[in-house]
C-alpha positions in Angstrom: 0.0 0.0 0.0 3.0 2.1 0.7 3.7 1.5 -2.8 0.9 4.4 -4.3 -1.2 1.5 -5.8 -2.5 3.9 -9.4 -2.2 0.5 -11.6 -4.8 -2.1 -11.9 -3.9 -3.8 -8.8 -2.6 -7.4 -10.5 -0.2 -5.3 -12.5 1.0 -3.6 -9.3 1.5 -7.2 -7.2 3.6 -8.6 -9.8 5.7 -5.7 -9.9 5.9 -5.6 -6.1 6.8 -9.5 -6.3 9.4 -8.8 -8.6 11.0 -6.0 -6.6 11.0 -8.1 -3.7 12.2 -10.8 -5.2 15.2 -9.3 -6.3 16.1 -8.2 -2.5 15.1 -10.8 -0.2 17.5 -14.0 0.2 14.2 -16.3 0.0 11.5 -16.0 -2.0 7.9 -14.3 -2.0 5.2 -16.7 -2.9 2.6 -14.8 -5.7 -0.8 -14.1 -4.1 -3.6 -12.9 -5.9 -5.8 -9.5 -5.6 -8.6 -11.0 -4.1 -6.1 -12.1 -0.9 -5.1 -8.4 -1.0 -7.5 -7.4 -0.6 -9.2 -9.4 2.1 -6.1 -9.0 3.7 -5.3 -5.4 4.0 -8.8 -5.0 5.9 -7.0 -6.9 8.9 -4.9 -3.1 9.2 -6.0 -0.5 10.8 -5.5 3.0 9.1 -4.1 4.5 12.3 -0.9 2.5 11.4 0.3 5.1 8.8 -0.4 8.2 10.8 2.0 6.0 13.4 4.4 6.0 10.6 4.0 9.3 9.6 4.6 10.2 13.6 7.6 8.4 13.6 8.9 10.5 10.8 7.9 13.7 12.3 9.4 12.8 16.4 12.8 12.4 14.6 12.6 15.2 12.4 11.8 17.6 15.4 14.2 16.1 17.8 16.0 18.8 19.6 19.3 18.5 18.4 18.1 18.5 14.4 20.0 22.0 13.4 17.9 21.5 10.2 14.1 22.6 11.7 13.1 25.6 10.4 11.2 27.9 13.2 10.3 31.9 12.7 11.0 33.7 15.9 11.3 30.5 17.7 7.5 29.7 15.9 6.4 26.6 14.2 5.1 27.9 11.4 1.8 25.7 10.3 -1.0 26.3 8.1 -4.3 24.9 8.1 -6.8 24.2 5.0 -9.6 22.2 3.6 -10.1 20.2 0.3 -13.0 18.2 -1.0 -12.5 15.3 -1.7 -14.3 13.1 -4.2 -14.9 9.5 -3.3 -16.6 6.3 -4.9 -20.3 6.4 -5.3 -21.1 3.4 -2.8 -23.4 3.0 -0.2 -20.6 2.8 2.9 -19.6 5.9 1.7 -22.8 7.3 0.8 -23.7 6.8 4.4 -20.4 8.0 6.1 -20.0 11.5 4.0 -23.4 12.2 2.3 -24.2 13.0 -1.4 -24.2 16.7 -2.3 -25.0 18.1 -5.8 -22.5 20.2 -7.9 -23.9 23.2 -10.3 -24.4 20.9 -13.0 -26.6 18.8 -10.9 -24.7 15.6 -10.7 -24.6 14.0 -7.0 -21.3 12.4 -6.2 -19.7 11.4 -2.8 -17.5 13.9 -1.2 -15.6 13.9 2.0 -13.8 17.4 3.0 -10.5 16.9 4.7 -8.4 19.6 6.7 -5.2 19.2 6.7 -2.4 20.9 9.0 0.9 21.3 7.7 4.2 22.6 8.6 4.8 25.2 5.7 8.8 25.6 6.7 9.5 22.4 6.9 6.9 20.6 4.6 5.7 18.2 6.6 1.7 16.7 7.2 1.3 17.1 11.0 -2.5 16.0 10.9 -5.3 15.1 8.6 -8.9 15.3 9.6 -11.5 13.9 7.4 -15.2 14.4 7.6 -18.4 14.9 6.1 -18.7 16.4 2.8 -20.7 19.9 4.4 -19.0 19.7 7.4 -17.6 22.9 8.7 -14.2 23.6 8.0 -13.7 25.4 11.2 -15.0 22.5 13.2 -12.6 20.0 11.5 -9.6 22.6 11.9 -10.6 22.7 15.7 -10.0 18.7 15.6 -6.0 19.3 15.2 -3.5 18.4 17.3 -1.5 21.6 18.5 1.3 22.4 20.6 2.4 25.5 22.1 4.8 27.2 20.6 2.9 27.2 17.3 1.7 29.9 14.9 -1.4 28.6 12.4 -2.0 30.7 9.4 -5.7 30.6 8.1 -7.7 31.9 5.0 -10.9 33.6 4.3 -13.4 30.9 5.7 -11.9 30.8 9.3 -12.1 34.2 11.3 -14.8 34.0 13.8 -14.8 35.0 17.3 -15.5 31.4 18.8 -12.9 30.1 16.5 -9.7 32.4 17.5 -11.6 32.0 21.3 -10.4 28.2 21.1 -6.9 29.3 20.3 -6.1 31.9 23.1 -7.9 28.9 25.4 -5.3 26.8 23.9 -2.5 29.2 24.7 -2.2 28.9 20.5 -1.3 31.7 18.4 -2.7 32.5 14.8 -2.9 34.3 12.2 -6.1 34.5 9.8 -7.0 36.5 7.0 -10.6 38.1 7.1 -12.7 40.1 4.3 -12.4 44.1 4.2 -16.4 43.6 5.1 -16.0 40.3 7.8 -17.5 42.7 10.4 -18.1 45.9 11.7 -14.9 46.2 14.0 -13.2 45.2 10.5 -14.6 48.1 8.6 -14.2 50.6 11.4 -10.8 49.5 11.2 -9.9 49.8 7.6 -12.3 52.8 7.7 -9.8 54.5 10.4 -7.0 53.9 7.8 -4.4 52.5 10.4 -1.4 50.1 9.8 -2.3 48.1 13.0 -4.2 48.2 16.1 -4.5 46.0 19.2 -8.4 46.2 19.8 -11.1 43.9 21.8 -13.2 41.3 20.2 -16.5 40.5 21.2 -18.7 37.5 19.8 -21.9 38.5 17.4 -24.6 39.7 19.9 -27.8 38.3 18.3 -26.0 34.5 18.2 -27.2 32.4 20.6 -24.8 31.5 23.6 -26.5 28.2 24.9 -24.0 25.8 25.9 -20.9 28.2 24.8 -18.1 28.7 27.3 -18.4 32.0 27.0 -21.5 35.1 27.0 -21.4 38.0 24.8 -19.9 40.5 27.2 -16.6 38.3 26.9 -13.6 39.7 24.9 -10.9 38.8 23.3 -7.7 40.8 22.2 -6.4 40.9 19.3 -4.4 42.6 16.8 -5.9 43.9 12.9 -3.1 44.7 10.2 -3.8 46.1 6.9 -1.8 45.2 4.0 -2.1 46.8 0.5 -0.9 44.6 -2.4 0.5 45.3 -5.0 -2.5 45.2 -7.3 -4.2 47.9 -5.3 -6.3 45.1 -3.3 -6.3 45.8 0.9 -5.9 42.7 2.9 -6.9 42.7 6.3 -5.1 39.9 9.2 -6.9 38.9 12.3 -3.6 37.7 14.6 -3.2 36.7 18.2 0.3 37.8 18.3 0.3 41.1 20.2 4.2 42.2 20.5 4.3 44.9 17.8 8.3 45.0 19.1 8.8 41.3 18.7 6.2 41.2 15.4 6.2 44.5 13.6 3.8 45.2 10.9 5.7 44.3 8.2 7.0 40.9 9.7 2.8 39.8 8.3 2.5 40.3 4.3 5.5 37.6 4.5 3.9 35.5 7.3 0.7 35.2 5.4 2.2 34.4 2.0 3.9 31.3 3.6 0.3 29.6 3.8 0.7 29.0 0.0 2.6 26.2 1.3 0.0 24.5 2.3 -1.9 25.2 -1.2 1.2 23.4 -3.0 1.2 20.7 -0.8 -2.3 20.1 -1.7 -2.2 20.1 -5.4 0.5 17.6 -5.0 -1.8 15.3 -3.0 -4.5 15.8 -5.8 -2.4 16.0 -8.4 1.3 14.3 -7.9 0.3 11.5 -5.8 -3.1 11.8 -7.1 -5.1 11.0 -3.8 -8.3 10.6 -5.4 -7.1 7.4 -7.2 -8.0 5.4 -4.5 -7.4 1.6 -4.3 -10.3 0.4 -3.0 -14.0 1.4 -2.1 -14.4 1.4 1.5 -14.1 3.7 4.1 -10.9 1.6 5.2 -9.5 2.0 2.3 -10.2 5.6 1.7 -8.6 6.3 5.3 -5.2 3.6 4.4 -4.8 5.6 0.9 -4.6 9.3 2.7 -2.3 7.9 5.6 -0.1 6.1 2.9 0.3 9.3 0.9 0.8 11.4 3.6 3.4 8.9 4.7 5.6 8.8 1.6 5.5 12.9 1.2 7.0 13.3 4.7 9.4 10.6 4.1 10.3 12.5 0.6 10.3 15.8 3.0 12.5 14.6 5.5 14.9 13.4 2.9 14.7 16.9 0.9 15.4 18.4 4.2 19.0 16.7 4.0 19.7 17.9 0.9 20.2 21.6 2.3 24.0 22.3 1.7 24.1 20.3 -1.8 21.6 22.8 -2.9 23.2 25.9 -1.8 26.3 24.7 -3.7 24.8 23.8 -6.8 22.8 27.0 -7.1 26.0 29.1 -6.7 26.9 28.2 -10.5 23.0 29.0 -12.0 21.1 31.6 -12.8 18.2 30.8 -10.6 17.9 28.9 -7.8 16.6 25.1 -8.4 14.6 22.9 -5.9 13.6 19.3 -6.3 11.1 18.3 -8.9 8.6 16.5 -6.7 6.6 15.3 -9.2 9.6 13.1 -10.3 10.7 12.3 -6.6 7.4 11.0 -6.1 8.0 8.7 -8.5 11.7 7.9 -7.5 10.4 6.8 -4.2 8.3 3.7 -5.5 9.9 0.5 -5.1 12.9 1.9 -3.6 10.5 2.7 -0.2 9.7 -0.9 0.4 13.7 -1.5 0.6 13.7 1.5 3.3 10.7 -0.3 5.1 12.3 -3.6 4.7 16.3 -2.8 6.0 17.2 -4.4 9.2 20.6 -2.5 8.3 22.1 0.7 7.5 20.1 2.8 5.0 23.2 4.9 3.6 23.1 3.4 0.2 19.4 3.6 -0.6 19.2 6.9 0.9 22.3 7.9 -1.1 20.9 6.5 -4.1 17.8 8.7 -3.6 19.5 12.4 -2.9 21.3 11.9 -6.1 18.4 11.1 -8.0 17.0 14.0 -6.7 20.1 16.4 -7.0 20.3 15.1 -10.5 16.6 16.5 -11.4 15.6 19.8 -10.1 13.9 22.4 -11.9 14.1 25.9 -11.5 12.4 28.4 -8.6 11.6 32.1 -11.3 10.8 34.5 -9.0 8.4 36.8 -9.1 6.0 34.9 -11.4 2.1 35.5 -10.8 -0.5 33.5 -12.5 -4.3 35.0 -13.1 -6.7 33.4 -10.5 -9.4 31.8 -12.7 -11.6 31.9 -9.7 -14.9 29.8 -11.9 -12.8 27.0 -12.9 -13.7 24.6 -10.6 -17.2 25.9 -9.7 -18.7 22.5 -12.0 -16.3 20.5 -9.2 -14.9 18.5 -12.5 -11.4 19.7 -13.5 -10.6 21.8 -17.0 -8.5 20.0 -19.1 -5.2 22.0 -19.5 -2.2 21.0 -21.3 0.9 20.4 -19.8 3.9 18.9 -20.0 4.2 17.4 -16.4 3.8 13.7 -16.9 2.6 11.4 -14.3 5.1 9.8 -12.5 3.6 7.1 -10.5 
């Protein structure tokens, strides 16, 4: 499973066979795709967020000099995706069956992901109902203190940043020039930044809320004006204009199109949606794999550091690895990493150069129209391109 089965699944166990085959001292018997897959429901889809854990305990370790931290800040960002699934009764049942614009009713799960946008790494994935709220499944993250989560347009609400300053959890959320009143008062009053009170909406109701309406909140508002004369207003918990001065944010915010990136390669690199099987099991062992093998490929980037920094002395622009193609590097080879009882030097070694060897280049300040209709008939345009699938 590890593997990112995207072939019919008989051409994928022969290959697997062979592969192991070729390593082990004894040999594999062939088994057939019906024991597959009667098999794999015998393991629990908890195992690959363990594996991603494992990943992500060594990576933070306190003596790893290669974590990336912003004033002493995990920097994570937080996000939802729908998710289409297999039009079967389990799943009918678990997510529900909404309707698109063209009237067509498919299955669809929304998942919120959390993820470290310095040091590219899945921290958590939440999955739930198609129309769930993605608020609710954000508040279903595991945080720590010492963390700084960067949100979009849907999230700012009082009883949402009310469950971070309960937490003793900092964020940072971007709201509409219109979100509220104290919003337009605010970029009415044409400041930079101001550390105000928030108080929830008066006419909601406040039955079984931790909180009434004459409780408050502070926070701190900063308006940014972009470049293409549009004002951006941030919602943030952190106060210390010394510590966190104004202009410390328009960069702060922009680092939450890590976590856009991550999730067209989920979509579209390890192609998530091509899922193996059509159970809720399955849908849940297919996420944890993937999620699995892009902090492994993470971690290993990670390493590369200083090999980069050399390289990009003699070009033009800096490169970074192509992770479509290290996406595809990583199959086969992973089920040697999973299956060494020794050292890992030469596999691992085998795989920086690989992905040293094909890079492509990082052009900076390139900026791409939003075609903001595109997906509103929730079916993908067909665009040419010359990416090629690599798994």
């Amino acid at each position: 499973m590890v593997n990112q089965l995207k072939k019919s699944l008989s051409v994928e166990i022969d290959g697997f066979l062979q592969q192991l085959n070729n390593k082990l001292s004894h040999r594999v018997l062939p088994f057939t795709s019906s024991a597959f897959v009667q098999n794999r429901k015998k393991i629990n889809p908890e195992v690959f967020k363990y594996l991603s854990s494992v990943i992500i305990q060594g990576f933070y370790r306190p003596e790893n000099d290669e974590v990336k931290l912003l004033h002493g800040l995990r920097i994570l960002a937080a996000d939802s995706s729908e998710l289409t699934l297999p039009f079967t009764k389990e799943l009918q049942q678990q997510y529900g069956v909404v309707s698109n614009a063209a009237t067509l009713s498919i299955v669809q799960a929304k998942m919120s992901v959390l993820f470290d946008v310095m040091n590219k790494l899945t921290l958590d994935v939440v999955l739930g109902k198609g129309r769930a709220s993605e608020r609710d499944l954000a508040l279903m993250h595991q945080w720590k203190k010492g963390d700084l989560i960067i949100y979009d347009r849907g999230y700012p609400s009082f009883a949402f940043i009310y469950e971070h300053v309960q937490a003793g959890i900092d964020c940072l959320i971007r709201a509409k020039t219109v979100h509220s009143n104290l919003v337009k008062e605010f970029v009415a009053g044409g400041k930079r930044s101001l550390i105000t009170l928030m108080y929830p909406d008066q006419d909601k109701s406040f039955k079984g809320k931790n909180y009434s309406r004459k409780t408050s909140i502070q926070v701190r508002l900063l308006r940014i004006d972009l470049p293409n004369g549009e004002t951006e207003v941030l919602i943030t918990t952190l106060l210390d204009s010394q510590k966190y001065p104004s202009k410390l944010f328009m960069k702060l915010y922009f680092m939450r199109w890590g976590i856009e990136t991550f999730m067209d390669e989920l979509k579209n690199k390890l192609k998530i949606e091509y899922f193996s099987g059509y159970s809720d099991q399955t849908i849940k062992q297919d996420i944890g794999c993937a999620v699995f093998i892009s902090n492994l490929q993470s971690v290993i980037i990670s390493s590369l550091v200083d090999e980069f920094e050399e390289q990009n002395k003699q070009r033009l622009y800096d490169h970074k690895v192509n992770t479509n193609l290290s996406y595809g590097f990583l199959k086969n080879r992973v089920i040697e990493l999973l299956h060494q009882d020794g050292p890992l030097e030469q596999i691992l070694a085998e795989l920086e150069s690989l992905f040293l060897k094909n890079t492509v280049p990082i052009r900076p300040n390139r900026n791409n129209p939003r075609n903001t209709q595109k997906y509103r008939y929730k079916d993908k345009p067909i665009v040419t391109k010359n990416q090629k699938d690599a798994l």
